[in-house]
C-alpha positions in Angstrom: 32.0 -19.6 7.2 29.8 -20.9 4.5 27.0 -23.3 5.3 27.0 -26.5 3.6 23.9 -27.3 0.3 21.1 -28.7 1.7 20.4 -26.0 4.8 22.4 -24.7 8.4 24.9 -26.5 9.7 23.2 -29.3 12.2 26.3 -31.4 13.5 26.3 -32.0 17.3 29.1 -30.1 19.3 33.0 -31.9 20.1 32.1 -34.8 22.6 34.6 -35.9 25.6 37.9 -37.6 24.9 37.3 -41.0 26.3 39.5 -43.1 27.5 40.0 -46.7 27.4 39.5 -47.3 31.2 35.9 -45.5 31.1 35.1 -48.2 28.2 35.9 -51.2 30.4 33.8 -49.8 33.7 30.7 -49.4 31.3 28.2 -52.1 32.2 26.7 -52.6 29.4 30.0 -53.1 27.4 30.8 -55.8 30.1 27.8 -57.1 29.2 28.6 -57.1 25.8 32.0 -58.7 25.7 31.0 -62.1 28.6 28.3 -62.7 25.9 30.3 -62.4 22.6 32.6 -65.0 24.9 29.9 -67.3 25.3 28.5 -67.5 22.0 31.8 -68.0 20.6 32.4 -70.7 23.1 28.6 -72.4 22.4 30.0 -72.7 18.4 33.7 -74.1 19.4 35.1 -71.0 18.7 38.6 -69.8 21.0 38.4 -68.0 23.8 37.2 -64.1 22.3 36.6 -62.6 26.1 37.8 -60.3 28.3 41.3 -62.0 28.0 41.5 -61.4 23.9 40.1 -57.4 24.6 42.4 -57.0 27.3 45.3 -58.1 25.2 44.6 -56.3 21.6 43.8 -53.2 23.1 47.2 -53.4 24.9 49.2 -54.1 22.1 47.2 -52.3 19.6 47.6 -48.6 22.0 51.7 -49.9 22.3 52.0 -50.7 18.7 51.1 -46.9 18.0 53.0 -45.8 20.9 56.4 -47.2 19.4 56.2 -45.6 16.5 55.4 -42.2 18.1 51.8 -41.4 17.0 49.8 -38.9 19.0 48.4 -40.4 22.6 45.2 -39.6 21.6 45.5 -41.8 18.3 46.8 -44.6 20.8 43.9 -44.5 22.8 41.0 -45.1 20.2 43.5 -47.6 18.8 43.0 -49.3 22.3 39.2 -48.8 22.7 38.6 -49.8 19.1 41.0 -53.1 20.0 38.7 -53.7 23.2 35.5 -53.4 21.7 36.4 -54.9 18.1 34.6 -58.4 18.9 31.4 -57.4 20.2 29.8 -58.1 17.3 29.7 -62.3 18.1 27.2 -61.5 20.8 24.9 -61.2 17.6 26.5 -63.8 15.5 30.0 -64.5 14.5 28.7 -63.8 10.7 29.4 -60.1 9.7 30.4 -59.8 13.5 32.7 -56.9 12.4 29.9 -55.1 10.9 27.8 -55.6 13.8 30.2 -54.6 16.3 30.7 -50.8 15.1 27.0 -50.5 15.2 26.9 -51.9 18.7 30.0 -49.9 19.5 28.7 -46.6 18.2 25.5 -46.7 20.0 27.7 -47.2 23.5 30.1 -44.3 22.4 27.3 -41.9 21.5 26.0 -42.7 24.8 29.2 -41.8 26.4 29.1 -38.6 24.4 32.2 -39.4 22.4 33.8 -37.0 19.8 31.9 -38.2 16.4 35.0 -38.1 14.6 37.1 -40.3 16.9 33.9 -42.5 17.2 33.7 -42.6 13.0 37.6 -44.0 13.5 36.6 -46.8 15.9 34.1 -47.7 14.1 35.5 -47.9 10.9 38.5 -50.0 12.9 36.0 -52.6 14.2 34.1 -52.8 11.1 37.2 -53.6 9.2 39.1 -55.8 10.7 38.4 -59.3 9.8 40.9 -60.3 6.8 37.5 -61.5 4.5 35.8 -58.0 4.8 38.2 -55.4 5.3 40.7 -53.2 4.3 43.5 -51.3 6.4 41.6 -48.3 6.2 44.1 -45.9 8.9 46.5 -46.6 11.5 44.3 -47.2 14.4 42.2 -50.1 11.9 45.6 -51.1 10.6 47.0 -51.2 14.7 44.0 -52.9 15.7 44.6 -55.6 12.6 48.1 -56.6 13.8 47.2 -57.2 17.2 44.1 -58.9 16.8 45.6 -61.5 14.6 48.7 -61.4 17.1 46.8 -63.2 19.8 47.6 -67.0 18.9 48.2 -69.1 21.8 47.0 -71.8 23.6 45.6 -70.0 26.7 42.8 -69.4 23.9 41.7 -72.8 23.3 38.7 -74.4 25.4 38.5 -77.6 23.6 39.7 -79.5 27.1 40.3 -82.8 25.3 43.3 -82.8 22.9 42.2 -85.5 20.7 39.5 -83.9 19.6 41.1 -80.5 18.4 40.0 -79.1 15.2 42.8 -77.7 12.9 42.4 -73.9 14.6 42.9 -75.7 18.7 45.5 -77.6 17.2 47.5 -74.8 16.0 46.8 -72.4 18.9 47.3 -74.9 21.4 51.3 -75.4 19.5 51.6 -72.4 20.2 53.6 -71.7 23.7 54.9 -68.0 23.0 54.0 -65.0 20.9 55.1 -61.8 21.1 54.6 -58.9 18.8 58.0 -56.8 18.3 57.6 -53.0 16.9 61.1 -51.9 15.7 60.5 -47.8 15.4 64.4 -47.4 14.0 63.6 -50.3 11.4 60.4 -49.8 11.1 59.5 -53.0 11.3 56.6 -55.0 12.9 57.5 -58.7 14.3 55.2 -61.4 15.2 57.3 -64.1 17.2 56.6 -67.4 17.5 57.9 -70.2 19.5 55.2 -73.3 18.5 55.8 -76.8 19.5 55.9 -79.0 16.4 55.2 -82.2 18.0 51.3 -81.0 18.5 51.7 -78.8 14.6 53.4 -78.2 12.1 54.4 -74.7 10.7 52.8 -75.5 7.6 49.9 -76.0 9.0 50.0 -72.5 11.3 50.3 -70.9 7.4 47.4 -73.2 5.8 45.3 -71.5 8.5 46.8 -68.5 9.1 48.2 -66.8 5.6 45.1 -64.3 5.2 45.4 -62.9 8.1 49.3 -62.5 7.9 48.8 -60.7 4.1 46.6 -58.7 6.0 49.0 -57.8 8.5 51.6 -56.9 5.8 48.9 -54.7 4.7 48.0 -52.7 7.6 52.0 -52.8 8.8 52.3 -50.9 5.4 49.5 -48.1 6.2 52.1 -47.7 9.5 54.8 -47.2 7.2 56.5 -50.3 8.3 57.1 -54.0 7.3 55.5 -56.9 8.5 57.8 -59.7 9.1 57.0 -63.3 11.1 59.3 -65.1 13.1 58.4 -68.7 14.2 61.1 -70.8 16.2 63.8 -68.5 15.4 63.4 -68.9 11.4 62.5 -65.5 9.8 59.6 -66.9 7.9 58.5 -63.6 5.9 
């Protein structure tokens, strides 16, 4: 085989296949995620915790499940989906950004495959609706669910009367659930929000870029991206 210009080949050998349950016994990403929480708490920010990772990595591994991808692409989907928010323990500016840094020194440490740890990181670093872009199916897996999780078990503002716009529209919310149609090939995000606390219109003044992102990354899964709120098919 030919070497590559510029000298011998120097890449580092295949690394273990790790899974998503070594990432959540690893100290120092527990470490990581109870202080992204608390920052994002100390600015008024919703819950972004253990909750949130637990969740999007869930949905984000079952998303590519459904639709029949390899296990192995469901399980970086899931670790890229628990460690996508680490990045707030920094500051939520460019949190994305700072997150696959974070997560790639971890993974080296763990002696992950550099080719599945260039996939998580390019996941994390891509999946805020301002920065990113779609960029595979485990970014565009960990896209959907991230921007999946509105509810009102998020919200810490205790004190209802002084919601901003983003606690008023999570708090609304009483149900979500995110349906993957693998015959249809459709993605679903369905809502049940209580309009006495907000409005729909105001869920899409909020929420719009993130669910043109969705579209987006449900197309990189060769689906469609469709949103459901009290039983009105919406888009």
């Amino acid at each position: 085989m030919a070497e590559p210009r510029g000298g011998p080949a120097t890449s580092p050998l295949p690394g273990r296949a790790l899974t998503l349950d070594e990432i959540k016994r690893d100290r120092e990403v527990e470490a990581y995620v109870a202080k992204a929480d608390e920052y994002t708490g100390a600015i008024g920010y919703t819950e972004h915790g253990f909750r949130h990772a637990n969740l999007v990595a869930s949905i984000a591994g079952n998303v590519l499940r459904r639709l029949g991808r390899p296990e192995r692409a469901v399980q970086l989907a899931a670790i890229a989906a628990y460690l996508h928010d680490i990045g707030n323990l920094v500051g939520r500016v460019n949190h994305e950004h700072t997150g696959a840094l974070l997560a790639s020194r971890i993974l080296t440490r763990l002696g992950m495959d550099p080719l599945e740890m260039a996939v998580v990181m390019g996941a994390i670093g891509n999946h805020e609706e301002d920065t990113g872009d779609p960029v595979g199916e485990v970014c565009a897996a960990l896209i959907i669910s991230d921007k999946s999780d509105v509810h009102r078990t998020r919200v810490r503002n205790p004190d209802p009367t002084t919601f901003d716009a983003h606690d008023r529209v999570n708090f609304a919310v009483q149900h979500s659930f995110l349906r993957v149609d693998e015959q249809a090939h459709t993605i679903t995000l369905e809502l049940t929000i209580d309009t006495a606390i907000s409005q729909v219109m105001e869920y899409f003044e909020i929420f719009l870029p993130r669910m043109v992102m969705c579209r987006r990354a449900a197309k990189v899964l060769g689906c469609e991206f469709k949103l459901q709120i009290n039983g009105t098919k919406l888009l």
